[in-house]
N, C-alpha and C positions, 0 to 999 in steps of 0.2 A: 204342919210345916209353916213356920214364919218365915216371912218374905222381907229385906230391908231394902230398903230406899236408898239409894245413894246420890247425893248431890255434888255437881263440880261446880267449883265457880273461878272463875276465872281471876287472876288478880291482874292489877293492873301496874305500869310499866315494863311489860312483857315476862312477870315472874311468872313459873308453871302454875297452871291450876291447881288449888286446893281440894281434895275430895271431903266429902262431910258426910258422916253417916247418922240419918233419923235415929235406926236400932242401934238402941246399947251397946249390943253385942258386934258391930263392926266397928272397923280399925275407924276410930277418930281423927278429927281434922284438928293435927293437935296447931295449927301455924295462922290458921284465919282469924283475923284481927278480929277480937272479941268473942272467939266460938263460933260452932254452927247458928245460921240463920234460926234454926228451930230447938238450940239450946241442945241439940244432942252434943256429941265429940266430946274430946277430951274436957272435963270442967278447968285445968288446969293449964289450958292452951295461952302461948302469949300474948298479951294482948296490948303490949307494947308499941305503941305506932312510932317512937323516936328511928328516925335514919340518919347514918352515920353519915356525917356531914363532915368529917376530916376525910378530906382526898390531899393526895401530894404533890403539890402542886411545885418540886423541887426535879426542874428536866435537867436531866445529864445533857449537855450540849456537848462534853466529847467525843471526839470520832477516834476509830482507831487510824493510827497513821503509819501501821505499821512496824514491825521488828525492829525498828532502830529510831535513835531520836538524834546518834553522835555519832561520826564518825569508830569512836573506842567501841561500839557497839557491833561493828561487821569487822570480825580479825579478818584482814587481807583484802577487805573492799572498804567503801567508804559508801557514808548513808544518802541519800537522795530522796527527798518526799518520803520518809520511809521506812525508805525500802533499800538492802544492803546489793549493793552494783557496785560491777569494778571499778566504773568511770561517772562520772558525772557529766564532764564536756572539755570536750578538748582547749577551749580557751579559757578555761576559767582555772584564776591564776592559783587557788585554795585547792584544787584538786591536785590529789598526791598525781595522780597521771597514768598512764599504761606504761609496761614495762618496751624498753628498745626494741624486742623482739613483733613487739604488736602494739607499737605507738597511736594506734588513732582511735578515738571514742565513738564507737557508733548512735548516734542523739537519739534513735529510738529504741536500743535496746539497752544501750548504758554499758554493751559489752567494750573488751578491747580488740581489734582489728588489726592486722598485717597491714590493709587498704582500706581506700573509702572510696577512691576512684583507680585510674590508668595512672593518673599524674602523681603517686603516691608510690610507684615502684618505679626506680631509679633504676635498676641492673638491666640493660638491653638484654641481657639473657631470658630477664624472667620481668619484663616491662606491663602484660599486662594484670589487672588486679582482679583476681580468681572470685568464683562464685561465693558470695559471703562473704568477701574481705579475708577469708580466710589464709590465701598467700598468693603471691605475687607470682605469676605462671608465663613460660613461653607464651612469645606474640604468635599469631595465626592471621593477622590483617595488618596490612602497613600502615593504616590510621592508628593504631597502639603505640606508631614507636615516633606520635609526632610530639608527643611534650616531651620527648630526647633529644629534637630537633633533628630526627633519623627520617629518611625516606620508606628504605626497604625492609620487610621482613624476611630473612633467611633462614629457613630451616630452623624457627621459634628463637631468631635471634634478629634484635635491631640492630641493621646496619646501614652507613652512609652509601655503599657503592657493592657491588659486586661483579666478579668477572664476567659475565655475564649480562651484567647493568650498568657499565661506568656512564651513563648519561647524567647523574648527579653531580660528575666530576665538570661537567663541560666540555674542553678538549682536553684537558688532564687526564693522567690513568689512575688507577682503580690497587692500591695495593691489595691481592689476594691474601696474606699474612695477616691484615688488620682488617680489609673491610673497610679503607679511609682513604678517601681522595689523596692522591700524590699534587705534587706541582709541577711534573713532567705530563712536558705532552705526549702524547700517543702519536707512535710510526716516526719518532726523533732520535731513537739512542741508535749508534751506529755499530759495526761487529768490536766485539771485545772489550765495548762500554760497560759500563755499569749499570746494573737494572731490578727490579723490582717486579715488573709487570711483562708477560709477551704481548700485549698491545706498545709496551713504550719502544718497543724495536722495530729498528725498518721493517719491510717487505723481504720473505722469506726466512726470518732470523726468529728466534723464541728467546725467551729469557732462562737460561741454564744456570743450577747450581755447579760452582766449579772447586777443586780443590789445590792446595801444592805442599807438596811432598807429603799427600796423602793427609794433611789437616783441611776439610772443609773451610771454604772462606766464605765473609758473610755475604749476603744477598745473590744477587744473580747476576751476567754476564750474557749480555746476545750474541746467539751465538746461527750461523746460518745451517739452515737444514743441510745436510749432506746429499739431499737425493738431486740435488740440481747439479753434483761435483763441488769441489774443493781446491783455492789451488793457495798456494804460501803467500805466508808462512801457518794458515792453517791448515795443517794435510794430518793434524793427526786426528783421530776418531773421538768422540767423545760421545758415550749414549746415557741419557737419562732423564726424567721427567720433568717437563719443566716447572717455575714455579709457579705457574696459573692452570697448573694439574694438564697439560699435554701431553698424550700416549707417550714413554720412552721412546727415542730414534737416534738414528747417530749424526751428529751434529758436526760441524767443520770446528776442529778444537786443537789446541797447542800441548808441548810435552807437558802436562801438569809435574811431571818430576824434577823438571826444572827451571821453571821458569811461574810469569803469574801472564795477565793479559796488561796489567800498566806495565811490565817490563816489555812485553811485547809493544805499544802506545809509544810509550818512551823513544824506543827503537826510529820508529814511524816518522817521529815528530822531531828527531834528530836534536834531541835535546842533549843540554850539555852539561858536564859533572864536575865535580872534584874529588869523590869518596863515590865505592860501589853503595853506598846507602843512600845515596843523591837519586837512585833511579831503582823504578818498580815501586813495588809498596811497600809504605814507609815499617819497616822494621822486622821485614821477612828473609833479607838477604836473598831475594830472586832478579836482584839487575846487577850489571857491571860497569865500572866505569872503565873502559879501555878507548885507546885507538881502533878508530873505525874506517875502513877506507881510508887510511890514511891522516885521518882527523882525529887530534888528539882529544883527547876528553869528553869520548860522547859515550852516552848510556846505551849497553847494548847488554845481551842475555846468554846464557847457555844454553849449547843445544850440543848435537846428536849425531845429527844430518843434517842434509843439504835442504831437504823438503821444511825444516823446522823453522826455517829462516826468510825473511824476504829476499826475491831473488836478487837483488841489487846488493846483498848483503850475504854472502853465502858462509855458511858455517866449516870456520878455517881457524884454527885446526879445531876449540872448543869455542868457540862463542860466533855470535854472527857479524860477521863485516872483519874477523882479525884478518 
């Protein structure tokens, strides 16, 4: 049995070892510069020492910069460093922009936005600006509704005043209708005034919706609670809620079938006429103009009964004071 020698050698610049076989009969080193050390290996081995000296010395210094390089490259967004984003920046005057519905550019995502802050939603309803900009949501804290220049938050709506709150108003009342300070004072309007608010009525009196001849008329009327008594020419009963949300009750109230409370006022104030449309409100046809006690041409009303009328003024035969 013959035995072969085999040799490695190592080459240098970190290429793999060569093996080299003494016996014939083993696999040759066919790659070692010049053949085996002992002339065994392939006779035919390279023995070419030339290295290739062309490297490419030609660097791409391109980066990728991403999916777009123009605007015409992102249908329906516009390019940035890039990269296809709705927005680029809200001030910048080359940017198509976000559409009305979600006008603000958010600067780190390049999205569009309902908001960016509180002061970006105008609607007291919906003042402040929701998680992510994504839309503008009822307030829950009254610092939400101060770039309105609103004090209160009410029931996820900014408001100046509420009944509840007219302290914003100062001595002024509180319309419950809008939620806005009045320029009446509070505990000034007197029975069968005009009103808005039951703070702006005296002591005992609330602010009633009133009608005549069964058409609602606008705003409210103070009108005094009934349970302290009644006496003329309000003796007729009038029940309903008032306009700053007080329980129904029955209120000291006038014939609404025929008459209003300025025809009633008028009466009062012995005010004088020339035409029944000179007295009451103007173009309802609820005052008269007749002789009154005697005194011609003073505005008085129709009535019913005796209790309809002031007593100094008693209802003879249809109106009060004929």
């Amino acid at each position: 049995m013959r035995h072969s020698l085999v040799l490695v050698f190592p080459l240098a610049l970190g290429v793999p070892a060569c093996t080299c076989a003494l016996d014939k009969e083993a696999t040759p080193c066919t790659r070692w510069a010049g053949g085996c050390p002992d002339g065994g290996g392939d006779s035919d081995a390279d023995t070419d020492m030339d290295t290739d000296t062309d490297s490419d010395t030609d660097s791409d210094t391109d980066t990728d910069s991403g999916p777009c390089e123009i605007d015409a490259d992102c249908p329906g967004q516009v390019c940035d460093a890039g990269d296809c984003v709705d927005c680029r920046d809200e001030g910048d005057a080359t940017d198509p922009g976000c559409e009305a519905a979600a006008p603000h550019c958010d600067e780190d995502t390049r999205t569009c936005l309902v908001c960016g802050s509180d002061d970006d939603c105008a609607d007291p309803a919906a003042a402040r600006c929701g998680k992510g900009g994504a839309s503008c949501d009822p307030c829950d804290a009254p610092d939400q509704c101060a770039h309105l220049s609103l004090d209160l938050c009410d029931d996820g709506t900014c408001v100046e005043c509420t009944v509840g709150n007219e302290s914003p108003c100062g001595a002024n009342s509180c319309d419950p209708a809008t939620n806005t300070c009045t320029l009446t004072p509070r505990a000034s309007v007197e029975t069968c005034e005009g009103c808005v608010a039951d703070s702006e009525c005296v002591a005992d009196h609330r602010c009633i919706p009133m009608e005549f001849a069964g058409v609602a008329r606008p705003g409210g009327y103070c009108l005094e609670d009934a349970g302290g008594g009644c006496a003329n020419p309000y003796r007729v009963p009038v029940n309903r809620t008032s306009l700053s949300g007080a329980p129904a009750t029955d209120y000291c109230g006038i014939n609404e079938d025929l008459t209003t409370c300025e025809a009633v006022l008028d009466l009062a104030a012995d005010a004088g006429c020339a035409v029944d449309d000179d007295c009451g409100a103007e173009g309802l046809n609820d005052g008269r103009c007749e002789t009154v006690n005697l005194a011609a041409n003073r505005c008085t009303y129709s009535c019913s009964i005796a209790l309809e009328c002031p007593v100094v003024a008693p209802c003879d035969p249809d109106y009060c004071g004929g």
